[in-house]
GUBADREN-280548 format. One line per field, with one value per residue: residue in one letter; residue number from 1; z, y, x of N, C-alpha, C in turn. Coordinates in steps of 0.02 Angstrom, whole numbers, plus 50000, padded with zeros to 5 digits. Example, Ala and Ser with C-alpha at 12.3 -4.5 7.8 and 13.67 -1.06 7.14 Angstrom:
REM GUBADREN-280548
rest c(A S)
nr c(1 2)
n.c3 c(50390 50354)
n.c2 c(49716 49888)
n.c1 c(50660 50642)
ca.c3 c(50390 50357)
ca.c2 c(49775 49947)
ca.c1 c(50615 50684)
c.c3 c(50390 50394)
c.c2 c(49835 50002)
c.c1 c(50660 50645)
//
This chain:
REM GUBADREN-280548
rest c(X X X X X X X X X X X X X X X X X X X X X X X X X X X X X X X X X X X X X X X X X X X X X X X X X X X X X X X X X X X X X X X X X X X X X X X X X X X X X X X X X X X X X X X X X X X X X X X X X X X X X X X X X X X X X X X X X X)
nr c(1 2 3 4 5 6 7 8 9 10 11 12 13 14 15 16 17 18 19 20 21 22 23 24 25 26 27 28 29 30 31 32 33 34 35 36 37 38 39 40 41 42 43 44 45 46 47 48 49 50 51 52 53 54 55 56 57 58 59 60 61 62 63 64 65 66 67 68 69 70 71 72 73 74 75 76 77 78 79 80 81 82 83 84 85 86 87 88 89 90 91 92 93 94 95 96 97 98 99 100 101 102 103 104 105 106 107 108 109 110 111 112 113 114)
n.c3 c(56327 56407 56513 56550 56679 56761 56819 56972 57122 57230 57347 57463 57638 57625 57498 57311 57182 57025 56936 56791 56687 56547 56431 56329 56208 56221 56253 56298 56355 56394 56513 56696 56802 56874 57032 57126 57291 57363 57509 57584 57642 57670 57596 57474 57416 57386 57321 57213 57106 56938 56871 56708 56677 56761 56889 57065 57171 57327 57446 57601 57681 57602 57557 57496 57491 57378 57204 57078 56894 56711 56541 56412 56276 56280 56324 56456 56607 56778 56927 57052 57181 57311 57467 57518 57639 57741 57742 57636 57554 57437 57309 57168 57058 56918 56860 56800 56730 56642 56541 56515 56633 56771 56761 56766 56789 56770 56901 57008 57106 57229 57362 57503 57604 57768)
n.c2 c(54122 54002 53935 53807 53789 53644 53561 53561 53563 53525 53434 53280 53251 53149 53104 53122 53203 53259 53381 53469 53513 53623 53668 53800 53883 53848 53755 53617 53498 53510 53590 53628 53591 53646 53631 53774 53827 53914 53967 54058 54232 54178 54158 54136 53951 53818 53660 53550 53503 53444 53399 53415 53319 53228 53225 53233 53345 53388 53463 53442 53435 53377 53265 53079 53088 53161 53183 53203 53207 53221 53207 53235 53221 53292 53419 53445 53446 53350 53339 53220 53216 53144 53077 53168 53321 53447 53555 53560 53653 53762 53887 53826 53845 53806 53812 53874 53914 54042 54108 54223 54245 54218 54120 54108 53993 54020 53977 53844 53798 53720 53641 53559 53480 53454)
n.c1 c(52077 51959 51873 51758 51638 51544 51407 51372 51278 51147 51170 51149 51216 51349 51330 51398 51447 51528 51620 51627 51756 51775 51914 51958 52059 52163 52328 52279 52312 52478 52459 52446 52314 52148 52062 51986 51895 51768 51673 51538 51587 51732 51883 51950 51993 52115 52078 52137 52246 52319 52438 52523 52583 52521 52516 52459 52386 52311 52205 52217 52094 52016 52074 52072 51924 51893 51946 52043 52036 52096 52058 52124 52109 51971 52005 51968 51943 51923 51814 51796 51698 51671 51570 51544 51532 51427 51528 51580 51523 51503 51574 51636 51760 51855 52027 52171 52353 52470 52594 52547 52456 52334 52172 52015 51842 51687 51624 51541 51414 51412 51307 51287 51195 51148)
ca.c3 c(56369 56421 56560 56577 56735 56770 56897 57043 57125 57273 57362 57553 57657 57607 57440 57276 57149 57002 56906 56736 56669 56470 56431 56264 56201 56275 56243 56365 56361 56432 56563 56755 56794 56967 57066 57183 57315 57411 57540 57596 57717 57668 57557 57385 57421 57342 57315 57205 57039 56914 56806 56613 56672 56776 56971 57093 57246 57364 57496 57656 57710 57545 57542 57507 57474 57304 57154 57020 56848 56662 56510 56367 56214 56264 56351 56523 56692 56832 57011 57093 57260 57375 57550 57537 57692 57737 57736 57556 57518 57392 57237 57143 56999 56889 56875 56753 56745 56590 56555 56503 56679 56780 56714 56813 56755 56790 56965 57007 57165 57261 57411 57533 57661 57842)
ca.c2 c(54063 54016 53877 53809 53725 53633 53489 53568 53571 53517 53352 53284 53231 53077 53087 53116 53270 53263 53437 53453 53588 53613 53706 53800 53925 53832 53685 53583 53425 53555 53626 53653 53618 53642 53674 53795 53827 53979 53971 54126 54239 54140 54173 54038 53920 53770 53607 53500 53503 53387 53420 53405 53246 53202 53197 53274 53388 53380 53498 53398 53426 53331 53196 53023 53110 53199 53134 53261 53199 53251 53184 53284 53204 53323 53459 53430 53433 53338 53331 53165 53235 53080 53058 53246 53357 53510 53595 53573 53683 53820 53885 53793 53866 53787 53865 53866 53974 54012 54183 54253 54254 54175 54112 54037 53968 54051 53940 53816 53807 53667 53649 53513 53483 53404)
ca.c1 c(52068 51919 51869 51692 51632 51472 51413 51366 51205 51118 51176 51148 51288 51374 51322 51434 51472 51564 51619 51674 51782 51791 51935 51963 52105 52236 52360 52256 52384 52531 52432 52418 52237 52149 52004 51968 51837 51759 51631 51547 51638 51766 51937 51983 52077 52130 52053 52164 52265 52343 52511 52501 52615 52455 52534 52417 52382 52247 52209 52223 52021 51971 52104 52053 51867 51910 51979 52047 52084 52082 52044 52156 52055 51914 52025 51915 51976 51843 51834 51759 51680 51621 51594 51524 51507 51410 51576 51621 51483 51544 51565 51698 51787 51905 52082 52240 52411 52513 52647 52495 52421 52284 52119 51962 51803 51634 51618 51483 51383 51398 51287 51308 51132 51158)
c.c3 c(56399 56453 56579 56609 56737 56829 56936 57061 57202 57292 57442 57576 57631 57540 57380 57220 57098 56940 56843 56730 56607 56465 56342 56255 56222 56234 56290 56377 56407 56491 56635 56777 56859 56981 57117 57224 57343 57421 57547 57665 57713 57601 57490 57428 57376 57344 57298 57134 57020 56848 56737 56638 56727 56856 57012 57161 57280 57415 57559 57670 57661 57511 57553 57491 57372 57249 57094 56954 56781 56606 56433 56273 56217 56316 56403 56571 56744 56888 57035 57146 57272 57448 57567 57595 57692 57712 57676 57523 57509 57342 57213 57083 56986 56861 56840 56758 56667 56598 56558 56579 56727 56758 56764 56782 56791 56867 56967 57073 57168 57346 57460 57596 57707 57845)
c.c2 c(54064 53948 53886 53762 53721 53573 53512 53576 53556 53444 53330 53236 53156 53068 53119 53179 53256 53320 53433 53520 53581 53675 53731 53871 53913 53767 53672 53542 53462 53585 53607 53641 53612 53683 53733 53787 53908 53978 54035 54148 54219 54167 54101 54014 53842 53694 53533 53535 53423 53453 53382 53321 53192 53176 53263 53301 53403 53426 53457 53409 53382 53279 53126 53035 53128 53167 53192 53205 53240 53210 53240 53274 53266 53382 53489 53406 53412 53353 53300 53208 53169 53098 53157 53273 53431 53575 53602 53631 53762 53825 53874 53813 53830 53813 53863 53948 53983 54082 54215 54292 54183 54176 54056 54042 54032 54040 53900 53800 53713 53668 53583 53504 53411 53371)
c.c1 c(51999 51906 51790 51650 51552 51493 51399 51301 51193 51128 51161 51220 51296 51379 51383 51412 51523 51553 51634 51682 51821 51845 51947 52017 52192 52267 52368 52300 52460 52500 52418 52354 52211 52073 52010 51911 51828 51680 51622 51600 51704 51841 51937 52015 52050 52116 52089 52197 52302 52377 52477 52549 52580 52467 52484 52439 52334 52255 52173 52143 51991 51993 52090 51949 51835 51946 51964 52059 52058 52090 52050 52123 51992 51928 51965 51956 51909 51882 51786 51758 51638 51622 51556 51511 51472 51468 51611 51566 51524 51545 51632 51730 51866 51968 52139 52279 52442 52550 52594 52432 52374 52233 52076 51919 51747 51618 51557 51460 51386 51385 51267 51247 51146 51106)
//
């Protein structure tokens, strides 16, 4: 399995971010798919996902901001970031489950300027 995220970079507040995450080794269409985050200092935690039957989960600081979806034609999971704040700044890695275990992407820096 292998998950590979891009999109992140350098944005100022307010402004907009969108990630992509190519996935390959997997039967993407059945799958779990989900961001994380992790600031420094800071522990993972969880951003958003979307079911292979495409219902989502937002982590209450980035609700109504964020916008997960996926696009199974080109086994790619995004993540709309708008409305950006200093506080989203982090490195974002993309995230799937199967018996087999867990599996995250490389991560991609996203840095958020007041």
């Amino acid at each position: 399995v292998q998950l590979q995220a891009s999109g992140g970079g350098l944005v100022q507040a307010g402004g907009s971010l969108r990630l992509s995450c190519a996935a390959t080794g997997i039967n993407f269409n059945f799958y779990r798919m989900g961001w994380y985050r992790q600031a420094p200092g800071k522990q993972r935690e969880l951003v958003a996902t979307m079911t292979s039957a495409g219902s989502t989960n937002y982590a209450e600081s980035v609700e109504g901001r964020f916008t997960i979806s996926r696009d199974n034609a080109k086994n790619t999971v995004y993540l709309q970031m708008n409305s950006l704040k200093p506080e989203d700044t982090a490195v974002y890695y993309c995230h799937t489950t199967d018996l087999g275990g867990r599996y995250w992407g490389q991560g991609t820096q996203v840095t958020v300027s007041s």
